[in-house]
GUPA-613034 format. One record per residue: residue number from 1; residue in one letter; x, y, z of N, C-alpha, C in turn. Coordinates in steps of 0.001 Angstrom, whole numbers, plus 524288, in hexadecimal, padded with zeros to 5 digits. Atoms other than C-alpha are relative to their C-alpha. Example, Ala and Ser with C-alpha at 12.3 -4.5 7.8 and 13.67 -1.06 7.14 Angstrom:
2
REC   pos   code      nu      nv      nw     cau     cav     caw      cu      cv      cw
REC     1      A   8037A   7FB5A   80000   8300C   7EE6C   81E78   80384   804B0   80000
REC     2      S   7FCCC   7FB5A   7FFC4   83566   7FBDC   81BE4   7FCFE   80442   802DA
//
This chain:
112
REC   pos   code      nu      nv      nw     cau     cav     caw      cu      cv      cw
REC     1      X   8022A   7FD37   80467   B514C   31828   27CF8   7FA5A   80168   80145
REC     2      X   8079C   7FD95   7FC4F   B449B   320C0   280B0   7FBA0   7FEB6   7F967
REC     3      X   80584   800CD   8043F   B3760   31E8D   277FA   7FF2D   80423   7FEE5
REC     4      X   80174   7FB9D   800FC   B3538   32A78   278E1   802BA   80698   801C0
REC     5      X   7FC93   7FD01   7FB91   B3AFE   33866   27E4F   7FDC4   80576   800B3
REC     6      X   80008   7FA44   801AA   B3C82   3473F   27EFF   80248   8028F   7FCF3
REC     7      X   7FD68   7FD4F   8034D   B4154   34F4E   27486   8010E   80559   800FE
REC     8      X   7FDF2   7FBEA   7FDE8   B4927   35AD3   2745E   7FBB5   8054E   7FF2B
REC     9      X   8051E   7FC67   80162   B3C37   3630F   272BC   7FD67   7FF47   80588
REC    10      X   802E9   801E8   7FC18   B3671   35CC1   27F87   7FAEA   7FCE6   7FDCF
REC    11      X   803D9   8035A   80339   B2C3D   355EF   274FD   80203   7FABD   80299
REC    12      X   80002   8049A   7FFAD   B2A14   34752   277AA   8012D   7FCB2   7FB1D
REC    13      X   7FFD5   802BE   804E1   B2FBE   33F9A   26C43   7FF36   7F959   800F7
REC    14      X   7FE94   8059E   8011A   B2C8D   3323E   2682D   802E1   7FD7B   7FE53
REC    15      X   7FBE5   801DC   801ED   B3721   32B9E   26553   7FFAE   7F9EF   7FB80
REC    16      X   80061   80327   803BE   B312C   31FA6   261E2   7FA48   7FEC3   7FFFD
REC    17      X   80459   7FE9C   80016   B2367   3212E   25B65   7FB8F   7FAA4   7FD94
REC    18      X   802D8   80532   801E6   B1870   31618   258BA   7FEE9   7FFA3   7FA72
REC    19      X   8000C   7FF94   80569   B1925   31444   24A06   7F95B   800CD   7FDE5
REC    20      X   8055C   7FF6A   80301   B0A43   311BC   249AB   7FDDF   80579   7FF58
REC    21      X   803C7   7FB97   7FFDD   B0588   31BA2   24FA2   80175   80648   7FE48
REC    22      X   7FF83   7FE5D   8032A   B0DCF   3246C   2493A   7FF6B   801E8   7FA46
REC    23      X   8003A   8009D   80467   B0CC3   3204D   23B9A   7F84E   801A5   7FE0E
REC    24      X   804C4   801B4   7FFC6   AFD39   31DFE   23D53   7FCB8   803DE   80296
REC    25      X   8028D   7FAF2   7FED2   AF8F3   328B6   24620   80285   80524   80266
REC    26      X   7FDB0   7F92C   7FF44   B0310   33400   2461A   80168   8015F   80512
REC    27      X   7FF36   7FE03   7FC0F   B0585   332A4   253B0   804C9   7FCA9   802DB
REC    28      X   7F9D8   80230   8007A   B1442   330E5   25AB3   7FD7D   7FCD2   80601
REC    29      X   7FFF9   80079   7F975   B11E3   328FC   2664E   804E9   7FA87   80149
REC    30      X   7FC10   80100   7FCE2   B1C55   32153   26E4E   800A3   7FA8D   7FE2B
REC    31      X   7FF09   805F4   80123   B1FEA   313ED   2695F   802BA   7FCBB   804E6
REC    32      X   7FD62   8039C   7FA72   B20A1   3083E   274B6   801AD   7F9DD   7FC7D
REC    33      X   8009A   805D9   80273   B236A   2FBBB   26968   802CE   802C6   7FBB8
REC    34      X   7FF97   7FFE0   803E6   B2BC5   2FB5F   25E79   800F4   7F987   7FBFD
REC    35      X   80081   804BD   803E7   B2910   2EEAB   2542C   805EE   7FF56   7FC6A
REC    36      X   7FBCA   80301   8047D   B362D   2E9BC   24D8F   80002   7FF05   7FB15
REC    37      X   8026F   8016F   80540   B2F20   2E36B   242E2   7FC95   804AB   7FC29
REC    38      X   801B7   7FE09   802DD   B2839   2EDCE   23F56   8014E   80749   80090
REC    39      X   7FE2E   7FAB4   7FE32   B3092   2F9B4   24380   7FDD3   804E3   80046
REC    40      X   804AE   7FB88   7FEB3   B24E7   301C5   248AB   8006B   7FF13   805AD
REC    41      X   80052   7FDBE   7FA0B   B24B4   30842   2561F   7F827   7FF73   800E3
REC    42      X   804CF   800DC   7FF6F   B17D4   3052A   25D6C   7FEA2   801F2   805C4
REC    43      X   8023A   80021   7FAC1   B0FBC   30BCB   26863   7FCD2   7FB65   8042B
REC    44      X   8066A   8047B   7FDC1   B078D   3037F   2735F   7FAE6   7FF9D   7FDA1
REC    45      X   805DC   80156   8015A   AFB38   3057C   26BB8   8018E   7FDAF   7FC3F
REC    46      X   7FFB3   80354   8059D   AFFCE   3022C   25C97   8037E   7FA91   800F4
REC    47      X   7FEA6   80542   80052   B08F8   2F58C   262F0   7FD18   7FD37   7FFCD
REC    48      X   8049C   8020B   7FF47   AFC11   2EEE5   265E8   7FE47   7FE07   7FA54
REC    49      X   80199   8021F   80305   AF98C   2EEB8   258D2   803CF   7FDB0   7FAE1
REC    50      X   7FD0B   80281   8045D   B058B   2E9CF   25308   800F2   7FA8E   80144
REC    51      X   7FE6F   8039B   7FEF1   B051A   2DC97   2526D   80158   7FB71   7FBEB
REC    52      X   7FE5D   800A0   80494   B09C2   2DB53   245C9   802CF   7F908   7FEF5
REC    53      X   7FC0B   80327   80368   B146B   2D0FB   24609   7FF37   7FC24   8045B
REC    54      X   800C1   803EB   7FD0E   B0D7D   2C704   25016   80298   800CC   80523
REC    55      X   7FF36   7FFBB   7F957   B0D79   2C3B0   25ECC   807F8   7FDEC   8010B
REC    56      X   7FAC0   80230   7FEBA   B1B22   2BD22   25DC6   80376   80653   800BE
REC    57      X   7FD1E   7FA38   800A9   B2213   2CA7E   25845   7FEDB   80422   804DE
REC    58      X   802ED   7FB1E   7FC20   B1985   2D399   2602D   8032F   7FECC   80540
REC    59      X   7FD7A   80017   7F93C   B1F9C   2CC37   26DC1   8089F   80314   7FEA2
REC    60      X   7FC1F   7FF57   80066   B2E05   2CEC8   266D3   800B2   80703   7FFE6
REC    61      X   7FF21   7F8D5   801B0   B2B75   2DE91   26061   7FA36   800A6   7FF97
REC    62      X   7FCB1   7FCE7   7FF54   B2756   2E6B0   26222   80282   8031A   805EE
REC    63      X   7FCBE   7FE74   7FA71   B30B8   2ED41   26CFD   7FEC4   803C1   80171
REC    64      X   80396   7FBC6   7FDA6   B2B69   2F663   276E0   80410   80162   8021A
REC    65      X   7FBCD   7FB63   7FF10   B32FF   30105   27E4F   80503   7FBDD   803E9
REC    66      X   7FCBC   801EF   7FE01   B386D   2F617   284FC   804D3   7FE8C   7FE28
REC    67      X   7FD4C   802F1   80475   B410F   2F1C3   27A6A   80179   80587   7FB9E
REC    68      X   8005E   7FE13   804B2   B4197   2FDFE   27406   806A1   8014D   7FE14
REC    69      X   7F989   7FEDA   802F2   B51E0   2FF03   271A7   7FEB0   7FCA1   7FC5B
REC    70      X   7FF9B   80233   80839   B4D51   2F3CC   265CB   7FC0E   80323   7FBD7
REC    71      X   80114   7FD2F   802DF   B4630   2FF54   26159   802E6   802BA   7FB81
REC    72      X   7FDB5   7FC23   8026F   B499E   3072F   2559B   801EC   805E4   801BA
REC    73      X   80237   7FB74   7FF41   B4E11   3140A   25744   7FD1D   80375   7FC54
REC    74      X   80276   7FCD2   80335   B440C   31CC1   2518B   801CC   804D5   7FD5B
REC    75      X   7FEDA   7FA4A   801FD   B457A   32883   2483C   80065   80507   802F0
REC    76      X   800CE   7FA69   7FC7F   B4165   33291   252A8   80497   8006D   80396
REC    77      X   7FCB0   7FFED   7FCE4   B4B73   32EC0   25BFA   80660   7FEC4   7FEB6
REC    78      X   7FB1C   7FEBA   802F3   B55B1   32D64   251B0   80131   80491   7FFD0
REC    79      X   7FDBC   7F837   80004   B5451   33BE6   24D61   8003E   801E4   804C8
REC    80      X   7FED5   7FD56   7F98C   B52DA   33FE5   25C1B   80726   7FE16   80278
REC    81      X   7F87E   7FDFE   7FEC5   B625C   33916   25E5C   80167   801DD   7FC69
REC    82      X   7F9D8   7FEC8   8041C   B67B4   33D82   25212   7FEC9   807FA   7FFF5
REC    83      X   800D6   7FAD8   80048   B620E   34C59   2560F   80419   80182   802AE
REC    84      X   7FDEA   7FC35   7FDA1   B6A36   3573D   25C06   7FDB8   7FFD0   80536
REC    85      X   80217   7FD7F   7FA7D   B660D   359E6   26B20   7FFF2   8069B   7FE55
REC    86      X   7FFC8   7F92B   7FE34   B6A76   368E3   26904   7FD81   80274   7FB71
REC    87      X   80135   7FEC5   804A5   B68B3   369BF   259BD   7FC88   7FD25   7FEE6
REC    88      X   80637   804CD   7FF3F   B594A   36368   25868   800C2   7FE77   7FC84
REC    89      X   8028C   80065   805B9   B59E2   36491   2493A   8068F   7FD83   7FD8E
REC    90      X   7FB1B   8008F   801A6   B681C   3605B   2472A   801CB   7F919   801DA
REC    91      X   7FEC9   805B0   7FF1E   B6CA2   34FDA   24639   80480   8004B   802A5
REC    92      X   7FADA   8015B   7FD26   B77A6   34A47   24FB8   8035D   7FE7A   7FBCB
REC    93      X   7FC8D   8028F   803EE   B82A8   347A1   244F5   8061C   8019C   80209
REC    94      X   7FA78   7FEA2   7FF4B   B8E90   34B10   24D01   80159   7FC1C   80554
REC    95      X   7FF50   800B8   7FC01   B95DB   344F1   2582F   80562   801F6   80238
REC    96      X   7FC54   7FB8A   7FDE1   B9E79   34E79   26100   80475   7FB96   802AD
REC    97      X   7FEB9   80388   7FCBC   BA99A   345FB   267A2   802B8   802F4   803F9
REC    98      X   7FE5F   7FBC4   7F8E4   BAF07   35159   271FA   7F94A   7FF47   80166
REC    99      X   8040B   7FEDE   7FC5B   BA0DF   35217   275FE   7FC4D   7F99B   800BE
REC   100      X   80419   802E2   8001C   B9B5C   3439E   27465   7FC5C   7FFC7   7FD17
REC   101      X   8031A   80046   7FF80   B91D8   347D9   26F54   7FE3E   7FF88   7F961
REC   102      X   80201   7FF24   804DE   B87C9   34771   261C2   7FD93   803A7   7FF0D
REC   103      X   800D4   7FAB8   80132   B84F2   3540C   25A62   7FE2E   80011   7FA5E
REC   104      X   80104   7FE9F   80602   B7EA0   35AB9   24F22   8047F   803F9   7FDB3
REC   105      X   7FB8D   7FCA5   800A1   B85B3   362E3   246C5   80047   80561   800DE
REC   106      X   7FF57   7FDEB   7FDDB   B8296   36E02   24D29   801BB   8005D   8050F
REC   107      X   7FF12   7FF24   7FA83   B85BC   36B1B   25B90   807DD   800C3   7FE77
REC   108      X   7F9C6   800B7   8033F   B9408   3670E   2521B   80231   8055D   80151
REC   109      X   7FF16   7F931   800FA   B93A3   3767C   25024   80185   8020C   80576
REC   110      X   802D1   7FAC0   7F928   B8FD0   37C5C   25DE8   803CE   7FCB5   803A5
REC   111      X   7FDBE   8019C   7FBDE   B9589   37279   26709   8045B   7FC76   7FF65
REC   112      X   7F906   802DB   7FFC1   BA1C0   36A38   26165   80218   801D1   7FD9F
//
């Protein structure tokens, strides 16, 4: 599971974004920590200052990219699988079984 990727724009999306520095100063940057206890994503600068729930906790969560499958998946990278590849603006709600494959209900139209 990537942290981060390319989108079908060639834009850089974050997939999974540091809650602080989001919430606090408007800006998306790359989350390497996510806290359990307090289900906030955290960059290298704002982990430093979470040391909220004592030295014991802190050695258990929060989990860095090493660990990150006990991550959540985030909102951004929810709507990014449940999008279309061909149709950007259109949700996956079909599944084709001659082709394998998952479809919106336009590809339904055009290609099965």
């Amino acid at each position: 599971m990537a942290t981060s990727g390319i989108s079908r724009n060639s834009d850089v999306v974050m997939y999974y974004c540091c809650t602080i520095c989001k919430t606090e100063r408007s800006v998306e940057i790359d989350a390497d920590f996510y806290c359990e206890r307090c289900l906030k994503y955290f960059c290298r600068t704002c982990i430093n200052s979470h040391r909220q729930h004592g030295w014991w906790f802190y050695k258990k969560s929060p989990y860095g990219k090493d660990k990150i499958r006990k991550w959540p998946l985030s909102k951004k990278m929810e709507t990014s699988l449940l999008i279309c590849i061909i149709h950007k603006r259109e949700k996956l709600t079909m599944f084709c079984l001659d082709h394998n494959r998952l479809c919106c209900s336009e590809c339904v139209e055009l290609y099965h």
